[in-house]
N, C-alpha and C positions, 0 to 999 in steps of 0.2 A: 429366300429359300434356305434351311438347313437340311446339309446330308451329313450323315455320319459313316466312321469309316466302318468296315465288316471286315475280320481274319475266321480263318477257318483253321482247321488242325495242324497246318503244315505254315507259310506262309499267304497261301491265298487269298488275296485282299478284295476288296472293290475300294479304286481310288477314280476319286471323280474331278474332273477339272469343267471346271463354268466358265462360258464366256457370253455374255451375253450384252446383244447392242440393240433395241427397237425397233423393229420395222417399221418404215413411216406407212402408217394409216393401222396400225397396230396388226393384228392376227387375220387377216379375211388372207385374200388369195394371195396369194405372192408371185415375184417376178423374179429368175434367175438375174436377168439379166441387169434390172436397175434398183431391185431392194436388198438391202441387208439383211442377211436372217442370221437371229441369235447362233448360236453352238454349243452344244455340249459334245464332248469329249470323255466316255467312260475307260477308262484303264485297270485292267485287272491284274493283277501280279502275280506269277505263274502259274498262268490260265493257258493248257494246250485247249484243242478245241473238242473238250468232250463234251458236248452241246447236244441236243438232238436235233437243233438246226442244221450240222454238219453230218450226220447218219449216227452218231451213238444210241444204242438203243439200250443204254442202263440208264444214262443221267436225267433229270428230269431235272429241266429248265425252263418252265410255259414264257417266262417273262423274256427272256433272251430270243425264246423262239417267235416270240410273236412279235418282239421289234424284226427281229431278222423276214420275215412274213411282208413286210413291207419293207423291206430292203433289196438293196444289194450283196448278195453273200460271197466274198470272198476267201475261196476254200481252198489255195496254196500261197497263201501269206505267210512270209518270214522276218522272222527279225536278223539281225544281223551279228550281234552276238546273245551266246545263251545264257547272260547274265543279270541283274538289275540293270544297275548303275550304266554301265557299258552300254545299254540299250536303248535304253529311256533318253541318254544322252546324243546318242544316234538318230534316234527319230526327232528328238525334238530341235536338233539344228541341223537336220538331215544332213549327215555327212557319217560315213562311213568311221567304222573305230579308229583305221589309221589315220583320218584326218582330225578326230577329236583327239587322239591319243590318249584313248583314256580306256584299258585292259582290265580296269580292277577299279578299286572306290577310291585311292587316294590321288587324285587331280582335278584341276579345275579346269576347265576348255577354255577358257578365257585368258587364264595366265600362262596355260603348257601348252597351248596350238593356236588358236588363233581366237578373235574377238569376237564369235560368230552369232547372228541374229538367229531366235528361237522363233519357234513356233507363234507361241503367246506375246513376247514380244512384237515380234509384225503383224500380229490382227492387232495388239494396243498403239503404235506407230500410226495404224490406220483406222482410229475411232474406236475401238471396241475398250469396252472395260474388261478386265480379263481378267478370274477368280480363278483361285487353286484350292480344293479340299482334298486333305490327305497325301498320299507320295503319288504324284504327280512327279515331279524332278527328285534322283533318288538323294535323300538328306545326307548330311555331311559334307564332308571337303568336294566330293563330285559337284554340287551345287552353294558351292562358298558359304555354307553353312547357312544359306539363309534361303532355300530353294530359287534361286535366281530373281530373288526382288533387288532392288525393284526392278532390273531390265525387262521383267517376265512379267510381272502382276504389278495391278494399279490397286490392290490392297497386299497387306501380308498374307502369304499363307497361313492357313489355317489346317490344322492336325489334330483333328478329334482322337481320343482315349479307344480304344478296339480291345482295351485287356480285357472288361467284363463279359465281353461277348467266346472270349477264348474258348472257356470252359461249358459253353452252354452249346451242347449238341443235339440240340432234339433234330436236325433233318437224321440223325443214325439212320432213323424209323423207316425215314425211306427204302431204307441198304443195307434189309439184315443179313448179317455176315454170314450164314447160310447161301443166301442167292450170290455171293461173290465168287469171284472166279478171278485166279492167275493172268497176268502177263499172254499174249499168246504165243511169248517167244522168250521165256525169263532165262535164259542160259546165257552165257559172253558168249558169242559167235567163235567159232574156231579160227577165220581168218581177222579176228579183228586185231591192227596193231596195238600192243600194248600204250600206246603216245595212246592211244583215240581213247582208251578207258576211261570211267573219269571216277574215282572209287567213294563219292559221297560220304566227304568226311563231315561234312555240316550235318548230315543225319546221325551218324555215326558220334556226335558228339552229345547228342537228346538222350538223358536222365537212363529215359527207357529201350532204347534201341542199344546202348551201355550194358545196361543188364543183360543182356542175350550174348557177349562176350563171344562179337563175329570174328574173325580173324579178319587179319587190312592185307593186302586191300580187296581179294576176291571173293572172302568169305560170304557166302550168299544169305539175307536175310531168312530167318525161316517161313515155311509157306505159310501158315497160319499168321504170323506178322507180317507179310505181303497184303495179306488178305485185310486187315484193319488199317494199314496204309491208307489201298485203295478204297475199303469203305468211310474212310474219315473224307480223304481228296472231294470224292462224288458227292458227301454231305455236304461242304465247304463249296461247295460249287451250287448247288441248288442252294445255301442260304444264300449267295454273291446273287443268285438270280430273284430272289425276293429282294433284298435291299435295290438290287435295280429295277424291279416292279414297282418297286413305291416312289423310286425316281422318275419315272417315266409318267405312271401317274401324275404325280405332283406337276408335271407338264403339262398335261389336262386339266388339270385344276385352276390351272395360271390359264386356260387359254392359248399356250405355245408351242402347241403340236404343229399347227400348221404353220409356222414361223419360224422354226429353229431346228435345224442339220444336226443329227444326232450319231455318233460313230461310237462302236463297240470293238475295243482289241485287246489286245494284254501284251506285256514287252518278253514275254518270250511264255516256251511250252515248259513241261516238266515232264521228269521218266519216271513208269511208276510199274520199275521191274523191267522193263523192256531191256534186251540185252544185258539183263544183271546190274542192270545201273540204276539211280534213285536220282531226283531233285533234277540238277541242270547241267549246266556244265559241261555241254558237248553239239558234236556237228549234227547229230541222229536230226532226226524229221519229229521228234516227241518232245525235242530240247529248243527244236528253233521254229519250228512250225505254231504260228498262233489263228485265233479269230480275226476275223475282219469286215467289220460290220457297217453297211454306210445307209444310214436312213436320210432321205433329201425332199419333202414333201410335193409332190405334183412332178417328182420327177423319178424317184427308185421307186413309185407308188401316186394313185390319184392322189388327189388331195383330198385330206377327209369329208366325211359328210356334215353338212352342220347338225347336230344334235348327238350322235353315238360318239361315246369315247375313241381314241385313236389307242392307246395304251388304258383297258381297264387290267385291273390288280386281277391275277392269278394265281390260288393257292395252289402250290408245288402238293400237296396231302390230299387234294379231292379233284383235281381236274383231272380231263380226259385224254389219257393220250392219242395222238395222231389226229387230234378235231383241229389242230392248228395249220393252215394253209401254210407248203414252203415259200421261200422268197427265191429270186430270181438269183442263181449261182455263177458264177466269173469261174472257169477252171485255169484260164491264166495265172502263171506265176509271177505273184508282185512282191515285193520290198515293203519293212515300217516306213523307211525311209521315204516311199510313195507317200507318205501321210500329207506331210506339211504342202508339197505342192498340192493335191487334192483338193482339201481344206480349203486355201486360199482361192483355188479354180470355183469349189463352190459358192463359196462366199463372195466371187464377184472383184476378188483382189486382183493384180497382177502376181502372175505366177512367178516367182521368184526366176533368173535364169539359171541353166546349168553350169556346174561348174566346171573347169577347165580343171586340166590332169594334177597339178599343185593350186590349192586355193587356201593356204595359209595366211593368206595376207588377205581375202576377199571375205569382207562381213557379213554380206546374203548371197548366198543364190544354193543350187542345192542338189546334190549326186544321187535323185530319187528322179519321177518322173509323175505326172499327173495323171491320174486314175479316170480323170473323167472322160473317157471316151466309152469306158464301160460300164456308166453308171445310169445310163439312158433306160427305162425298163422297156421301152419300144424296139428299141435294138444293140441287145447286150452280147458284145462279141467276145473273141477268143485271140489270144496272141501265143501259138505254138512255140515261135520260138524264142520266148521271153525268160530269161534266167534269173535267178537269188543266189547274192551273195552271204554268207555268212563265216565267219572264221570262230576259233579257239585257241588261247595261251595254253602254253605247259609248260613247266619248269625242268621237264628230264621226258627222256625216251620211255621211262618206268614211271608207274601210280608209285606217287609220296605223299607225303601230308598237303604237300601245299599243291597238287595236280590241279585241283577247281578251280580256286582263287591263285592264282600267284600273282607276288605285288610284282610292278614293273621289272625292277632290277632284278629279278628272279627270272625272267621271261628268257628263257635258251627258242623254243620251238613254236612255230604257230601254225595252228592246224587253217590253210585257206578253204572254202568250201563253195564249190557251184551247185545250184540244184535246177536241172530243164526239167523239162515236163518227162523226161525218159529217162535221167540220169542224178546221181548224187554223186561227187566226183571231188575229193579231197586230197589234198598234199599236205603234207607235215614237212615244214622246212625249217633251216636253221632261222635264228630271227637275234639281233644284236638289239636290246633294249635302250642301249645308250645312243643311237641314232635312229632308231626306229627303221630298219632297215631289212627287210628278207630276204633272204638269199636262196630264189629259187635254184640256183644248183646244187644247193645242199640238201637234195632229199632224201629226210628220214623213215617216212611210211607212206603211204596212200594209201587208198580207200574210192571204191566204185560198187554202187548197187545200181541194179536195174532195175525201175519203179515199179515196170508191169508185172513181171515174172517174182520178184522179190520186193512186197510193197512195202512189209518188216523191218527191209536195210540186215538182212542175217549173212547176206553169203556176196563176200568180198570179192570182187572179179579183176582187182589189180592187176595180181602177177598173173593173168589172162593172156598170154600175145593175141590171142583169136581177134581183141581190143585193141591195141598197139593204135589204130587210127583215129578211134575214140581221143587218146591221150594226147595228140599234136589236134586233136580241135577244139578241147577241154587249154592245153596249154597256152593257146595265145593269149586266152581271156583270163588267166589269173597273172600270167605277166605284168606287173605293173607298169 
């Protein structure tokens, strides 16, 4: 099978990782419990979830939505930082950034924390042959420059060209910038601490966002350039869901719909205007908030019929909207980190075990939790009160150049971040890069929305007392 990579206007990719083992007796019905079924793995790169599987009603995705139609849809998935590197690295040896130690792109988790077994690596451990097309592991020193071969894959990676397709925008057509509409909240919030900004200097450095000569770092894009942002994002999203219609396809084609576990995420969201801010780079619900998609045949969905395709091809330019059946939605909040145990539950592995409070020295096991209690479509439950972690580096209490990214030894502050199903609940503390160490007594800002009443994240309820009891039951679970 060849897949190629797809970029849209901003960074938006479709990166695909293959893994696939034969079911013994080839493609008929399958058994959770004693057959192997292939995997694919679709990873998209600052993909929040403006899906219409997830309620958006501009973006037009048929092909996402109709994997997701026979899925399980989970609709408060987080990743756990709102970066590449950081993320990808996270979910794929599931363990948290302070356990990979790795904030920014220049480390390897094998030589600056510990030896830890991947994803890809344990289904190849356990027979599977294991394919990477595209960033999959984010390239360079993050993944020893050679995306983790061979621990990870039983061929080299493979990194198809994505330039040709840069320039060529015909989904525009879908999203004339007439029918576009603003943020619905594009102002910096009054109460937000200056530490939580995050002033998008990566945009800020593009040819033509240059031209516009914003002032740094709250200078506001103009509305009309908001406007083409977002119409570019939405196009770049509907092409990502054709390239993955003709993957999915291709899956019918082969006969391995009904053999092979299919999951849709992307390692973190992106802001596009919300609270005045662009790109990633922060705790918001737009930066860390992704897709999460688990197809598992005869099990998130019957098993197909023999003759009608399972995935036919969907043109984003003539289909119909809302003719697409939803799938079955999880409102629990889960972790990337959930990924790899998952995976391996579906696939019939032994589930990695969890890890104990320091797991520096221990090669597998994994600070996520398995998904599969809620993947059953016969009785798909809820877990109230289940939380996501995610955090954010900063280099200063004040937006500077390096606010987004800052390399390790720059790191003064780390923004920790819970999200319940009621609360978004963040502390900004001192943090020493040279022991890896935070010092929650040293708090610099916080940050509290309440999801019902404020689902935007605009109006800070911190310095609230009304809350004071919130803060001792939010506080023991970021205590490390």
């Amino acid at each position: 099978m060849v897949i190629t990579e797809s970029c849209g206007w901003f960074a938006l990719c479709v990166h695909i990782l293959l893994r696939f083992h034969h079911v013994a007796g080839g493609a008929d019905h399958v058994n959770f419990k004693t057959d192997r079924l292939n995997v694919l793995l679709i990873l998209a790169d600052d993909l929040r979830p403006s899906l219409a599987c997830y309620g958006d009603t501009v973006v037009k995705s048929p092909n996402i939505d109709q994997l997701a139609s026979k899925s399980i849809i989970f609709q408060n998935a987080f990743a756990q930082q709102a970066v590449c590197a950081p993320s990808r690295t996270s979910f794929l040896t599931s363990r948290r950034p302070d356990t990979t130690r790795l904030y920014d792109f220049n480390s390897y988790w094998r030589v600056h924390a510990g030896n830890y077994t991947t994803l890809p690596q344990y289904f190849k451990s356990n027979g599977y042959i294991t394919m990477s097309v595209g960033k999959v592991f984010h390239p360079g020193i993050a993944s020893n420059r050679s995306d983790d071969y061979p621990y990870s894959w039983s061929v080299h990676p493979y990194h198809p060209s994505s330039l040709a397709f840069e320039r060529q925008k015909e989904y525009l057509k879908l999203y004339p910038i007439e029918n576009m509409s603003l943020a619905p909240d594009p102002a910096i919030p009054s109460g937000l601490p200056s530490v939580a900004y995050n002033p998008w200097t990566d945009i800020r450095e593009r040819e033509d966002v240059q031209a516009l000569n914003i002032s740094f770092p709250y200078g506001p894009i103009p509305k009309h350039f908001q406007l083409k942002i977002r119409q570019n994002y939405f196009a770049a999203v509907s092409f990502l869901d054709a390239q993955v219609g003709q993957l999915l396809g291709t899956l019918d084609d082969l006969g391995l719909s009904d053999s092979t576990i299919v999951v849709f995420t992307s390692d973190h969201g992106w802001s596009l205007g919300e609270h005045g801010e662009w790109a990633k780079y922060s705790n918001f619900d737009v930066a860390t908030r992704v897709p999460l998609i688990f197809y598992a045949p005869g099990l998130t969905s019957p098993h197909p019929k023999f003759g009608p395709r399972t995935f036919p091809f969907i043109d984003a330019f003539s289909y119909t909207p809302n003719r697409i059946s939803k799938g079955n939605s999880v409102e629990s909040i889960v972790e990337l980190i959930d990924l790899f145990p998952t995976l391996a539950d579906l696939a019939a592995l032994e589930v990695p075990p969890s890890c104990p409070d320091q797991s520096f020295h221990i090669d597998l096991c994994t600070e996520g939790s398995s998904l599969m209690d809620f993947l059953n479509i016969n009785n798909v439950q809820n877990d109230d009160e289940a939380i996501a972690y995610s955090q954010y580096p900063r280099p200063s209490n004040i937006p500077q150049k390096n606010s987004d990214l800052p390399h390790l030894e720059d790191i003064r502050i780390m923004g920790y971040s819970i999200r319940s199903a009621e609360y978004r609940y963040t502390l900004w503390v001192g943090f020493d890069p040279s022991t890896f160490h935070a010092n929650f007594q040293d708090v610099h800002a916080g940050e509290l929305y309440f999801i019902e009443s404020d689902p935007e994240q605009d109006f800070n309820m911190y310095n609230s007392s009304l809350h004071a009891d919130l803060f001792q039951k939010f506080w023991k679970h970021l205590i490390p």
